[in-house]
C-alpha positions as CSV (number, residue, x, y, z in Angstrom):
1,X,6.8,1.7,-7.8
2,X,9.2,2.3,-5.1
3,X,9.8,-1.1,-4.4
4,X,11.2,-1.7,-7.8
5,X,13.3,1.6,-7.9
6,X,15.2,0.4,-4.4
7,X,16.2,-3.1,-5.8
8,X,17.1,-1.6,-9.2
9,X,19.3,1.1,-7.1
10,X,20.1,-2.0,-5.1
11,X,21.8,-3.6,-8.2
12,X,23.4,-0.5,-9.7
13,X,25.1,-0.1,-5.9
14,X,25.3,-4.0,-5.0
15,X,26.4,-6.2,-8.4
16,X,27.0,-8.8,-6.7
17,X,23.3,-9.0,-5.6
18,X,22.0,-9.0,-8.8
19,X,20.8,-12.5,-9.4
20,X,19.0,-11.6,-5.9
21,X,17.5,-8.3,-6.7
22,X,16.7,-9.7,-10.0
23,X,14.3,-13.1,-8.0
24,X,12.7,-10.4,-5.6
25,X,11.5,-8.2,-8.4
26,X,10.1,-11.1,-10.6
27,X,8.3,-12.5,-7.5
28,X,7.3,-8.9,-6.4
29,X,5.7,-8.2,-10.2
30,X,4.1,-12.1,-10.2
31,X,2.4,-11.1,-6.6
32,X,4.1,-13.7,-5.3
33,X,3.9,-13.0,-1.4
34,X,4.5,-16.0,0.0
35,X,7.4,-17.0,-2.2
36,X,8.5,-13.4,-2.2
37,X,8.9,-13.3,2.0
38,X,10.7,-16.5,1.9
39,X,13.3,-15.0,-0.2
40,X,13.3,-11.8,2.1
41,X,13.7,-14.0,5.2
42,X,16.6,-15.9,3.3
43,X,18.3,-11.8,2.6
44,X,17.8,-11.0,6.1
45,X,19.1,-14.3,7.6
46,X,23.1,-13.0,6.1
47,X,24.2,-11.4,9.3
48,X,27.1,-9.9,6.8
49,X,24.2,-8.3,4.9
50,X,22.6,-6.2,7.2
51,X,24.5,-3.0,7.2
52,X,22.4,-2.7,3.5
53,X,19.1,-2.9,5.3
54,X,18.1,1.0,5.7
55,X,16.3,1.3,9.0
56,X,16.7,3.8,11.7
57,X,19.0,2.6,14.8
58,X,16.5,3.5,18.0
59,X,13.4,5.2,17.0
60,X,10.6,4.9,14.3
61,X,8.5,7.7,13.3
62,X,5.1,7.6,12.0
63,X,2.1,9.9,12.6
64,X,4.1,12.2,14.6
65,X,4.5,9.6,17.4
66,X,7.9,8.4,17.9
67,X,8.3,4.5,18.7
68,X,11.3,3.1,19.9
69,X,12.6,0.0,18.9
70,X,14.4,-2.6,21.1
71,X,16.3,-5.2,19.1
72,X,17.1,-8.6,21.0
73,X,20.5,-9.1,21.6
74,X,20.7,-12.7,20.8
């Protein structure tokens, strides 16, 4: 489950997100989707968070076709 191996490596990198990475993975092993994007929406609304959020910075990749991505900049 790679989900659960990124929050666990989450934990061991991040201690102070523990009690976090610690609700996601309960709600993620109940099947709790609704209550589970709520508390993703909550991690990605900390601006001061985001440099822990791996994604690339321009372009995504998938099936050989590249995508770019255009973030709004308010």
């Amino acid at each position: 489950m790679a989900a659960l191996q990124y929050l666990e490596s989450l934990r061991s990198s991040h201690p102070g997100l523990g009690d976090w990475s610690n609700s996601v993975a309960d709600l993620y092993q109940k099947k709790l989707w609704h209550q589970l994007t709520h508390k993703l929406e909550e991690f990605l609304a900390f601006q001061m968070l985001w440099h822990l959020v791996e994604h690339p910075d321009t372009d995504v990749t998938a099936s050989g076709r590249t995508f770019g991505l255009h973030f709004n900049n308010l």
